[in-house]
N, CA, C and O atoms as a Maestro MAE file, in Angstrom:
{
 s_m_m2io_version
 :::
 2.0.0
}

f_m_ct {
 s_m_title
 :::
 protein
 m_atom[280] {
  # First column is atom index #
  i_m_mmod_type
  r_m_x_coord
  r_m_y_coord
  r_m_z_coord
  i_m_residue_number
  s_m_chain_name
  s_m_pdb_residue_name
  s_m_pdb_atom_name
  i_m_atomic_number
  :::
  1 25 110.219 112.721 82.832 1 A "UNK " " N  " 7
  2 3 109.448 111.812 82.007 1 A "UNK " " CA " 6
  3 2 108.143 111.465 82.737 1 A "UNK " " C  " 6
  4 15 108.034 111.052 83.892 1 A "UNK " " O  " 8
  5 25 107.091 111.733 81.766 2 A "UNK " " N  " 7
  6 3 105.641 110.970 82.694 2 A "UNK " " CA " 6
  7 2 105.632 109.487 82.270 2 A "UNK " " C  " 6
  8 15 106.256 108.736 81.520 2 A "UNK " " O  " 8
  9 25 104.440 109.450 83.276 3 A "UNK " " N  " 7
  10 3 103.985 107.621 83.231 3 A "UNK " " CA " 6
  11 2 103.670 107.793 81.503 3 A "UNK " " C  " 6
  12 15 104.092 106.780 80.946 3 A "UNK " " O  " 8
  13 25 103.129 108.658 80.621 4 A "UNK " " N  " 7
  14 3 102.599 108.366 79.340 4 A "UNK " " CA " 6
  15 2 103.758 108.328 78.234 4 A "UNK " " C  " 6
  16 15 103.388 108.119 77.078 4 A "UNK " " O  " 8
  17 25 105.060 108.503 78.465 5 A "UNK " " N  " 7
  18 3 106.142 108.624 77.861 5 A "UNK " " CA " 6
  19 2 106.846 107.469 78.293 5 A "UNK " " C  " 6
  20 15 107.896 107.261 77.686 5 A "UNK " " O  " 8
  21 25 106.580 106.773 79.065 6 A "UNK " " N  " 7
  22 3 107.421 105.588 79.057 6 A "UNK " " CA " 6
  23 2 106.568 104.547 77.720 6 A "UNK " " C  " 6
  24 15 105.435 104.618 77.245 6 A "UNK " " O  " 8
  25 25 107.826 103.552 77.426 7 A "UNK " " N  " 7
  26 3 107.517 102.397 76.866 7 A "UNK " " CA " 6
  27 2 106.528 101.267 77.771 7 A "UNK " " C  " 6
  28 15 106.957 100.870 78.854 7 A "UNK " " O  " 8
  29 25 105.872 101.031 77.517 8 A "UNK " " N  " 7
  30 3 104.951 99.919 78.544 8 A "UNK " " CA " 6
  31 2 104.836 98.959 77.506 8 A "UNK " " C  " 6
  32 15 104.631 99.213 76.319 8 A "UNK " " O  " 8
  33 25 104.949 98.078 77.912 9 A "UNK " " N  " 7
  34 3 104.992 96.217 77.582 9 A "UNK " " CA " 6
  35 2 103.742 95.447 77.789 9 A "UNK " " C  " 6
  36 15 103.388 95.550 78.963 9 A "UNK " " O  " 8
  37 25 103.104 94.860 77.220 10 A "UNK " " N  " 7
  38 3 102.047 93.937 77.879 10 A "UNK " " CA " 6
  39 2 102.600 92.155 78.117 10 A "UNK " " C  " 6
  40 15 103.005 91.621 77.084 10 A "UNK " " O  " 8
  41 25 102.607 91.777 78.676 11 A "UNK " " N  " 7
  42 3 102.658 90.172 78.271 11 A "UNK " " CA " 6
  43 2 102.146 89.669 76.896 11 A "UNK " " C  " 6
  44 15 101.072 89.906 76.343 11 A "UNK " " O  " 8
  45 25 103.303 88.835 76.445 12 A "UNK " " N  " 7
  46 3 102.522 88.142 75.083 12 A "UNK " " CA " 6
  47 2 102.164 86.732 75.241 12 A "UNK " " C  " 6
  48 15 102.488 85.799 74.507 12 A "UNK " " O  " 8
  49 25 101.386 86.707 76.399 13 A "UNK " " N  " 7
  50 3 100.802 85.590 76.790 13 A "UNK " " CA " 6
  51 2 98.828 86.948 76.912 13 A "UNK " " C  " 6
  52 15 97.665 86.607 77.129 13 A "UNK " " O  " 8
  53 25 99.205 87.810 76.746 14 A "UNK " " N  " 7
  54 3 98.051 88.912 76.999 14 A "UNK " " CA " 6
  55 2 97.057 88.487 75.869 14 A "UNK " " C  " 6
  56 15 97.506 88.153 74.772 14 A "UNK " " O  " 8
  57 25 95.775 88.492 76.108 15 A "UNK " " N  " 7
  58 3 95.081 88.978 74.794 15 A "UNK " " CA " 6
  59 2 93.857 89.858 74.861 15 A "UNK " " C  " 6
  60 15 93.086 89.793 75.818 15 A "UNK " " O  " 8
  61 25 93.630 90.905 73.571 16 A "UNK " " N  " 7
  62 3 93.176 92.174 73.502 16 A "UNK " " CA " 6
  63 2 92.130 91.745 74.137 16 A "UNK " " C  " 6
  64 15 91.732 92.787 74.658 16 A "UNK " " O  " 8
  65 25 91.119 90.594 74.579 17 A "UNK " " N  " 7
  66 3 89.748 90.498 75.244 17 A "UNK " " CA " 6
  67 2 89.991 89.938 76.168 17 A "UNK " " C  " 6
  68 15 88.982 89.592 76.782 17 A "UNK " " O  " 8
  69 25 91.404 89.501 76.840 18 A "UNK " " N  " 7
  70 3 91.535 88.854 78.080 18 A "UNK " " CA " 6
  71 2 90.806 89.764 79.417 18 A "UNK " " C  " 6
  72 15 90.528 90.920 79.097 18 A "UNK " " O  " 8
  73 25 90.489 89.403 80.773 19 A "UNK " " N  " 7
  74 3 90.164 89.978 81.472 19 A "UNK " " CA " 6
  75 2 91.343 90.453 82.483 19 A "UNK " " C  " 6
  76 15 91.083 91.380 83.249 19 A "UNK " " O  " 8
  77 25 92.528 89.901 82.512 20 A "UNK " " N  " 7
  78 3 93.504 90.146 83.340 20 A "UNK " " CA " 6
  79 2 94.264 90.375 82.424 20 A "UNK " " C  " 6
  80 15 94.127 89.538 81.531 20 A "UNK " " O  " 8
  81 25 95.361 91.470 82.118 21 A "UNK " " N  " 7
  82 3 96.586 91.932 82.002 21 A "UNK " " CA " 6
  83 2 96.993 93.138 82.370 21 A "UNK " " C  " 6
  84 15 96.197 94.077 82.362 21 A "UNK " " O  " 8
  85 25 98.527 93.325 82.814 22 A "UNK " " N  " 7
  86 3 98.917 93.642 83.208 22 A "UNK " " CA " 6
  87 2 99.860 94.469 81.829 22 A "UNK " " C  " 6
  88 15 99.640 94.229 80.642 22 A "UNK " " O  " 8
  89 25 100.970 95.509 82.365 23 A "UNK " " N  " 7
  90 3 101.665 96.232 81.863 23 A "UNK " " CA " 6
  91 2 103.133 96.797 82.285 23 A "UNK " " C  " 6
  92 15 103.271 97.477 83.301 23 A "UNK " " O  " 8
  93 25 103.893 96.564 81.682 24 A "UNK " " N  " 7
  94 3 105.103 97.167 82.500 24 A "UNK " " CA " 6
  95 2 106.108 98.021 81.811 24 A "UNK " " C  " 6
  96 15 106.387 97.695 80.658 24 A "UNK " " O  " 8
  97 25 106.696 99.059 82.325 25 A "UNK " " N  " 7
  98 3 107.936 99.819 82.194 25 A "UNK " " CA " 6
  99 2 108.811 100.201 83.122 25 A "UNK " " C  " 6
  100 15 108.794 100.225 84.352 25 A "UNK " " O  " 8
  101 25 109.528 100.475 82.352 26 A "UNK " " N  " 7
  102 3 111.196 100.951 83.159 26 A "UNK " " CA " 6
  103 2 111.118 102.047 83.221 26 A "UNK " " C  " 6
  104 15 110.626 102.804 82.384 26 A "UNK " " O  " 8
  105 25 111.687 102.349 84.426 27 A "UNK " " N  " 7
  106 3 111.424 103.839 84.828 27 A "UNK " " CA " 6
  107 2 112.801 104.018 85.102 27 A "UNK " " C  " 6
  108 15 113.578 103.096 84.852 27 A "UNK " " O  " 8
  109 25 113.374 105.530 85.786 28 A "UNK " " N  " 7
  110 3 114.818 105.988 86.417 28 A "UNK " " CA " 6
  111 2 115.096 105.154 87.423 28 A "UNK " " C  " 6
  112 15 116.234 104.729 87.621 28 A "UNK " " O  " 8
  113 25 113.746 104.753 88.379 29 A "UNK " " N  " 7
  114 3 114.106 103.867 89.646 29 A "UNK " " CA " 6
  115 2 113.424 102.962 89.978 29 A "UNK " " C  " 6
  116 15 112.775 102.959 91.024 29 A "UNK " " O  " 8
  117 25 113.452 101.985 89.105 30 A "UNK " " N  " 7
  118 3 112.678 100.621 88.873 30 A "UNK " " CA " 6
  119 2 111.266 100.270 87.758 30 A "UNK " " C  " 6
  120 15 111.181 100.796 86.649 30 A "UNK " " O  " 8
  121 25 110.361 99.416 88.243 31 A "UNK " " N  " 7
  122 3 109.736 98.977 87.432 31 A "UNK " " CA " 6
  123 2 108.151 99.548 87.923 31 A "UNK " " C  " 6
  124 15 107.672 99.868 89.011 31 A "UNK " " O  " 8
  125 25 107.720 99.501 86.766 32 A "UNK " " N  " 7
  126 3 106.139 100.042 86.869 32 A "UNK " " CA " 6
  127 2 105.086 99.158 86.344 32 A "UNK " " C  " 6
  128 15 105.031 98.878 85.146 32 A "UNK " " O  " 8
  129 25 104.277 98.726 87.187 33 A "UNK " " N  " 7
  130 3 103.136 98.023 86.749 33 A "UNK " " CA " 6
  131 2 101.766 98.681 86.464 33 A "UNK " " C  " 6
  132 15 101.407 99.671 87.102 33 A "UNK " " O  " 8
  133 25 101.087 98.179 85.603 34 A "UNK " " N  " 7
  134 3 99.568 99.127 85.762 34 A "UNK " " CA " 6
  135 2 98.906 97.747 85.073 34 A "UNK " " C  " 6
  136 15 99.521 96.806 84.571 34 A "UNK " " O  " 8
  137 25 97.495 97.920 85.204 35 A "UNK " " N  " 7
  138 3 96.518 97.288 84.592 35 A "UNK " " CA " 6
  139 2 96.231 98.066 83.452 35 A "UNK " " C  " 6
  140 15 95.867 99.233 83.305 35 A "UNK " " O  " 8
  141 25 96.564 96.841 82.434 36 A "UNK " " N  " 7
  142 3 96.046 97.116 81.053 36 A "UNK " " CA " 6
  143 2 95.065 97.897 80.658 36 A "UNK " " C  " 6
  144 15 95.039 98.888 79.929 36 A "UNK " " O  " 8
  145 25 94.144 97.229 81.322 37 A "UNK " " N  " 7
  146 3 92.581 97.744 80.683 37 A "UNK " " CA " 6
  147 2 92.170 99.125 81.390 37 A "UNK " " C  " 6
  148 15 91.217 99.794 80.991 37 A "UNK " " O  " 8
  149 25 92.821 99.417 82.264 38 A "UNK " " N  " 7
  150 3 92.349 100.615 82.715 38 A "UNK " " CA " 6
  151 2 93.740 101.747 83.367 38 A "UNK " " C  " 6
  152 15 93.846 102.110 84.538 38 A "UNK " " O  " 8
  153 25 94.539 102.064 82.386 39 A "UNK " " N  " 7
  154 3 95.937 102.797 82.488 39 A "UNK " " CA " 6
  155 2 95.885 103.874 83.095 39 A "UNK " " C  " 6
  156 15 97.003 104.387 83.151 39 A "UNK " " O  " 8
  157 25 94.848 104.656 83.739 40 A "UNK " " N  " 7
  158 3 94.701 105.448 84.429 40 A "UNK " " CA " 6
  159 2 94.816 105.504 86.144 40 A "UNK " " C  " 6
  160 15 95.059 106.434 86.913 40 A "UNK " " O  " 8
  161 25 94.473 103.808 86.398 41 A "UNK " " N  " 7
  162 3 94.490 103.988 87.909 41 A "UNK " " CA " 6
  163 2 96.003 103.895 88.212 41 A "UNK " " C  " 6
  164 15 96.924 103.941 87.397 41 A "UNK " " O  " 8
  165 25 96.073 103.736 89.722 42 A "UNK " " N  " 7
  166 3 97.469 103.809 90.530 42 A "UNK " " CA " 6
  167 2 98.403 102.776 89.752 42 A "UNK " " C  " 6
  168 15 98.141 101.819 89.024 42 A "UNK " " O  " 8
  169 25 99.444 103.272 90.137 43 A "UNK " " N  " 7
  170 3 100.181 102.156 89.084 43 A "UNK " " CA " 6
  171 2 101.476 101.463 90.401 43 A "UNK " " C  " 6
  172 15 101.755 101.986 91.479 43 A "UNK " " O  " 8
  173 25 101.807 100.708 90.058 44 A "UNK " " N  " 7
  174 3 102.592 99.906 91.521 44 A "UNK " " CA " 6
  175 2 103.758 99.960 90.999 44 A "UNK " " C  " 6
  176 15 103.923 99.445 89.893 44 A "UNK " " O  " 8
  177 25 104.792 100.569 91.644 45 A "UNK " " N  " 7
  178 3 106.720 100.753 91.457 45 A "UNK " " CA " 6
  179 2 107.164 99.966 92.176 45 A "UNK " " C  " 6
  180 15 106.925 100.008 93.383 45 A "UNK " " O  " 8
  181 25 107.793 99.202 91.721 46 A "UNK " " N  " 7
  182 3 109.128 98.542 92.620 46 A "UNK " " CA " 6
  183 2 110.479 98.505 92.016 46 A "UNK " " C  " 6
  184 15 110.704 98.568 90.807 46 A "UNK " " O  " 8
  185 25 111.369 98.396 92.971 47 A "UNK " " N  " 7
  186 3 112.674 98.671 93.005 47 A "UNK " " CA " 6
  187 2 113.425 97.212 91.895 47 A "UNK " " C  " 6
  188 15 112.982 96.064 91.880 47 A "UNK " " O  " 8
  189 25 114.356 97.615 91.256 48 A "UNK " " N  " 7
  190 3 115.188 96.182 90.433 48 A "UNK " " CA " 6
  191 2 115.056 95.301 91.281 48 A "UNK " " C  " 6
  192 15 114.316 94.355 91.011 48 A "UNK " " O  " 8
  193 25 115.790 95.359 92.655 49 A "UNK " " N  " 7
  194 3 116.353 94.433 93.249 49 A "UNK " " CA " 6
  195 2 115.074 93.661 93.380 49 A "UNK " " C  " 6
  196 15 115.175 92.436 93.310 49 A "UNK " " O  " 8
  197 25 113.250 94.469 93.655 50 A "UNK " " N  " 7
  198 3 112.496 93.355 93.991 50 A "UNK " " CA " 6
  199 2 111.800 92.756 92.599 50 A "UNK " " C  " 6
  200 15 111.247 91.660 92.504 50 A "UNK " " O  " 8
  201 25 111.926 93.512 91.792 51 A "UNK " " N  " 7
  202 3 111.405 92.963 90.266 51 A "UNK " " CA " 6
  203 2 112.558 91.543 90.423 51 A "UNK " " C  " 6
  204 15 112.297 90.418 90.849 51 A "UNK " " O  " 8
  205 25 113.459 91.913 90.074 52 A "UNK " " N  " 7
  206 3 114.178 90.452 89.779 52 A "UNK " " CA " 6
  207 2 114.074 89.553 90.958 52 A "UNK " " C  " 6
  208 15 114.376 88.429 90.560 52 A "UNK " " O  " 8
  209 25 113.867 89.534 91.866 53 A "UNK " " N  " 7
  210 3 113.129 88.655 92.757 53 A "UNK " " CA " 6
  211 2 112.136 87.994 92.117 53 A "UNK " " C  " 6
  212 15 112.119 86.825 91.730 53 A "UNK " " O  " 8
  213 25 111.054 89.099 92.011 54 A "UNK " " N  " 7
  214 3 110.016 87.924 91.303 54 A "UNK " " CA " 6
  215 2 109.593 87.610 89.966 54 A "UNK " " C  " 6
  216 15 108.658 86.945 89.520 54 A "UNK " " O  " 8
  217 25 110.614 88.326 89.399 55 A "UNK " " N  " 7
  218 3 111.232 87.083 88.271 55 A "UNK " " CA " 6
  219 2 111.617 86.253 88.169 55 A "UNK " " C  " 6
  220 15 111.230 85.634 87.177 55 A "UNK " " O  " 8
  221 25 112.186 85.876 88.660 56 A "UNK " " N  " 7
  222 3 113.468 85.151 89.333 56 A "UNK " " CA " 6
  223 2 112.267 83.683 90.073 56 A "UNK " " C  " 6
  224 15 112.308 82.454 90.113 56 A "UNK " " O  " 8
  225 25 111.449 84.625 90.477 57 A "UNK " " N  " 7
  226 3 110.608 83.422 91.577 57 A "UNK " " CA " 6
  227 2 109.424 82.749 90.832 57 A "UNK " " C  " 6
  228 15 108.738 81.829 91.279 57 A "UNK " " O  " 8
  229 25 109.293 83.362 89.610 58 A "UNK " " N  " 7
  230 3 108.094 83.481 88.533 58 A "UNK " " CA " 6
  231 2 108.772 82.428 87.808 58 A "UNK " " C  " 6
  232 15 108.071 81.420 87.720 58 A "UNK " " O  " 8
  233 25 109.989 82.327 87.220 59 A "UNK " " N  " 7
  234 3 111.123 81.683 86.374 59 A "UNK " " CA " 6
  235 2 110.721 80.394 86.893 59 A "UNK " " C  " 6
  236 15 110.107 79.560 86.228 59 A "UNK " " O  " 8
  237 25 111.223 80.194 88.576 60 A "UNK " " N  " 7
  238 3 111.281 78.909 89.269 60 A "UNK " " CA " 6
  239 2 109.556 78.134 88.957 60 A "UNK " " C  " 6
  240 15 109.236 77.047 88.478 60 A "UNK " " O  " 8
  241 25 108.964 78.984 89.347 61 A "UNK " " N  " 7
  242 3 107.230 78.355 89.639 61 A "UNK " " CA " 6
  243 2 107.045 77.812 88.512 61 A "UNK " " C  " 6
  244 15 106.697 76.631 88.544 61 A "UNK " " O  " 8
  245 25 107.224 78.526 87.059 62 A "UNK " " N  " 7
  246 3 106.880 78.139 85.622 62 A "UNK " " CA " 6
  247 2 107.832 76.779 85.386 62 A "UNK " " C  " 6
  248 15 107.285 75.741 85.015 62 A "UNK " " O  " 8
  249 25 108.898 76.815 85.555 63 A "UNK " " N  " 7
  250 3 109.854 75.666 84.709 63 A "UNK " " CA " 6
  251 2 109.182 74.873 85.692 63 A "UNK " " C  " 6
  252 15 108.613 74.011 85.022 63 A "UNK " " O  " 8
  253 25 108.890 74.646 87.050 64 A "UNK " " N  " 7
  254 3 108.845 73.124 87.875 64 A "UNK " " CA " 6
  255 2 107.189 72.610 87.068 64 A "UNK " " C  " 6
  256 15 106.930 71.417 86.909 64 A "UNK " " O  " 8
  257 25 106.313 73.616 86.680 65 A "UNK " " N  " 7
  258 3 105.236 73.437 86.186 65 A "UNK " " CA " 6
  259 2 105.196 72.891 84.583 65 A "UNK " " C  " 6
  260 15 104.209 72.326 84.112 65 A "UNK " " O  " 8
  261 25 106.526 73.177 83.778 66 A "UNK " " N  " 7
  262 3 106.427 72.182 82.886 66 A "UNK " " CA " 6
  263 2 105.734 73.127 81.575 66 A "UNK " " C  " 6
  264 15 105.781 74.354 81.484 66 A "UNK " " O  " 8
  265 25 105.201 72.338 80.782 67 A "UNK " " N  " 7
  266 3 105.091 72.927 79.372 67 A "UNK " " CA " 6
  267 2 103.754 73.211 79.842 67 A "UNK " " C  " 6
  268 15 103.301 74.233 79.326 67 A "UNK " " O  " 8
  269 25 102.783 72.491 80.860 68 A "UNK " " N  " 7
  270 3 101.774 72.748 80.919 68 A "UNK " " CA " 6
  271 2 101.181 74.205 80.885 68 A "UNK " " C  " 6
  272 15 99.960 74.311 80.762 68 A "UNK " " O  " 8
  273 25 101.974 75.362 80.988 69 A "UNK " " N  " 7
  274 3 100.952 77.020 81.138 69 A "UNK " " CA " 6
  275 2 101.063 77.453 79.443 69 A "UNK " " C  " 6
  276 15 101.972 77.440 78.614 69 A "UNK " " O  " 8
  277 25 99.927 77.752 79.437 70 A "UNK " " N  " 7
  278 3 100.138 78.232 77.981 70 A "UNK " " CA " 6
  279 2 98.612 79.040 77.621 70 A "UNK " " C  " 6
  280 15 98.430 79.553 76.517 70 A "UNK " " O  " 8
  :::
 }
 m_bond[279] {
  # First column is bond index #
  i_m_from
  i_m_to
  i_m_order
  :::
  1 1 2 1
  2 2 3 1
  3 3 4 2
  4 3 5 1
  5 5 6 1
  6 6 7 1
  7 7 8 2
  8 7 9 1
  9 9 10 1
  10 10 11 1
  11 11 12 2
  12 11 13 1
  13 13 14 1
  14 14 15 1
  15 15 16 2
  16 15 17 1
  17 17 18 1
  18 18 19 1
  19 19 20 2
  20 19 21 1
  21 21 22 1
  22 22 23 1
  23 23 24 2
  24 23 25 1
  25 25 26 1
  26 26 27 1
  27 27 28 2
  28 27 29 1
  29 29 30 1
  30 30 31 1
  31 31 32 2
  32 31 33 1
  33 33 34 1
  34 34 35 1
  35 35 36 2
  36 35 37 1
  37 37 38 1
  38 38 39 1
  39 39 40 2
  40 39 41 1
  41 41 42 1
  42 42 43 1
  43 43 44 2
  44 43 45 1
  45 45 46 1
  46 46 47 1
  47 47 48 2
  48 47 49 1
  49 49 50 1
  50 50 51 1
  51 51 52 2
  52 51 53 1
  53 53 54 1
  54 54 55 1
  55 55 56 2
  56 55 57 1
  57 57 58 1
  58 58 59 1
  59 59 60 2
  60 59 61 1
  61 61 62 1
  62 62 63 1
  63 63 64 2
  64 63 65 1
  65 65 66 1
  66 66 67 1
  67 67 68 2
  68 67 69 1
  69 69 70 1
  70 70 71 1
  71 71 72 2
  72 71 73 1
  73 73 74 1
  74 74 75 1
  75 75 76 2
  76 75 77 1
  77 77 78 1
  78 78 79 1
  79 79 80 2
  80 79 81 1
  81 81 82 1
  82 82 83 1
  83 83 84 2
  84 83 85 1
  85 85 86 1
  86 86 87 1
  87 87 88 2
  88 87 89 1
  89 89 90 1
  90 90 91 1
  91 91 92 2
  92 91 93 1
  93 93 94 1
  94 94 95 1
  95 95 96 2
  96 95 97 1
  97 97 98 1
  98 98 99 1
  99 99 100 2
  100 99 101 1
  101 101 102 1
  102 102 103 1
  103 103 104 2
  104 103 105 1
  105 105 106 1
  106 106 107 1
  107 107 108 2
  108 107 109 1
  109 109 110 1
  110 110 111 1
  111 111 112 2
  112 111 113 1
  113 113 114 1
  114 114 115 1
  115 115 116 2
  116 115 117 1
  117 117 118 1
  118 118 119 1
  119 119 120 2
  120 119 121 1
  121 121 122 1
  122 122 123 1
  123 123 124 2
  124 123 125 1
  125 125 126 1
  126 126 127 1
  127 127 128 2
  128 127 129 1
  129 129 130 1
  130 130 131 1
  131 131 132 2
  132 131 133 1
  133 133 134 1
  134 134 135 1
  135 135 136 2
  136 135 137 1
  137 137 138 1
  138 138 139 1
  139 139 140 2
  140 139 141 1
  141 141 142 1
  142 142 143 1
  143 143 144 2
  144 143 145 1
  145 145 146 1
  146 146 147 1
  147 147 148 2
  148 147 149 1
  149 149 150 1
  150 150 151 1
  151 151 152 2
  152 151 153 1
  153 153 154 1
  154 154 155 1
  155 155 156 2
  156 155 157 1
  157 157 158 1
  158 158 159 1
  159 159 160 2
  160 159 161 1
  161 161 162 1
  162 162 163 1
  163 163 164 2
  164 163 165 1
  165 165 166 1
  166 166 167 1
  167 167 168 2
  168 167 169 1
  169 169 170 1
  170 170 171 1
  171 171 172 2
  172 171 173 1
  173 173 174 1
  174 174 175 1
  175 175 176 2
  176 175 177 1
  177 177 178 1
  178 178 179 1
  179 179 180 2
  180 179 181 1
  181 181 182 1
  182 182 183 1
  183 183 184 2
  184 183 185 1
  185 185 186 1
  186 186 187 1
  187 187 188 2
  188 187 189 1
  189 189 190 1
  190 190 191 1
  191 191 192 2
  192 191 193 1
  193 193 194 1
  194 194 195 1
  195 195 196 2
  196 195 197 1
  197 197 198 1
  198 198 199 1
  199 199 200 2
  200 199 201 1
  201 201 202 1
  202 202 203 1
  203 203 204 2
  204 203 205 1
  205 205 206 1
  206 206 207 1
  207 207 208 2
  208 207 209 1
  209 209 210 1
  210 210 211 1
  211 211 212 2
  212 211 213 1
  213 213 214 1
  214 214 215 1
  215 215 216 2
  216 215 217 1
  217 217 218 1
  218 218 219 1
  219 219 220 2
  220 219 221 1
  221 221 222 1
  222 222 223 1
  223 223 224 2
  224 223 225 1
  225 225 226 1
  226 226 227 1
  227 227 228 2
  228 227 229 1
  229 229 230 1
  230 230 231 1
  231 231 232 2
  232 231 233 1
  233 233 234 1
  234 234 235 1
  235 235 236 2
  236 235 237 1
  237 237 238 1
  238 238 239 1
  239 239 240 2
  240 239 241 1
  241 241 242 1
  242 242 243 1
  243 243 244 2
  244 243 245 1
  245 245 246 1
  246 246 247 1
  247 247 248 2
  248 247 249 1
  249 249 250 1
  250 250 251 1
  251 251 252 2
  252 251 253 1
  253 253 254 1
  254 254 255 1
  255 255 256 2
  256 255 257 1
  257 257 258 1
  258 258 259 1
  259 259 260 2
  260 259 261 1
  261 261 262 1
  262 262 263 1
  263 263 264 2
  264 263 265 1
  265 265 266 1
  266 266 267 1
  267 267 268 2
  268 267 269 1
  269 269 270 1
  270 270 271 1
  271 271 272 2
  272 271 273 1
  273 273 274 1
  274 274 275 1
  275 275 276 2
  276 275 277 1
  277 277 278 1
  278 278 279 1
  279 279 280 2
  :::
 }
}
């Protein structure tokens, strides 16, 4: 499977003129990030175990922060 055959995700906190977003898919051996706006450059893999880390650590930062991110 190539990087162009995976499913990629954007955040739906994303928007089509935002200047930052990001992108992600599941791969055979973890997770794949790329920048939205430009899907061609290097794209950054990490393993489950460290995705759910910083999910996990993303989860914590957001709830202590409250309704305020939006």
């Amino acid at each position: 499977m190539t990087y162009d055959e995976l499913s990629w995700c954007k955040s739906s906190y994303s928007t089509a003129d935002g200047p930052d977003c990001v992108e992600v898919a599941v791969g055979r051996d973890g997770v794949l990030i790329r920048d939205s706006k430009d899907i061609h450059r290097a794209r950054i893999a990490v393993g489950p175990e460290a995705w759910a880390a910083f999910l996990g650590a993303v989860t914590v930062l957001v709830d202590g922060m409250g309704a305020g991110i939006r």
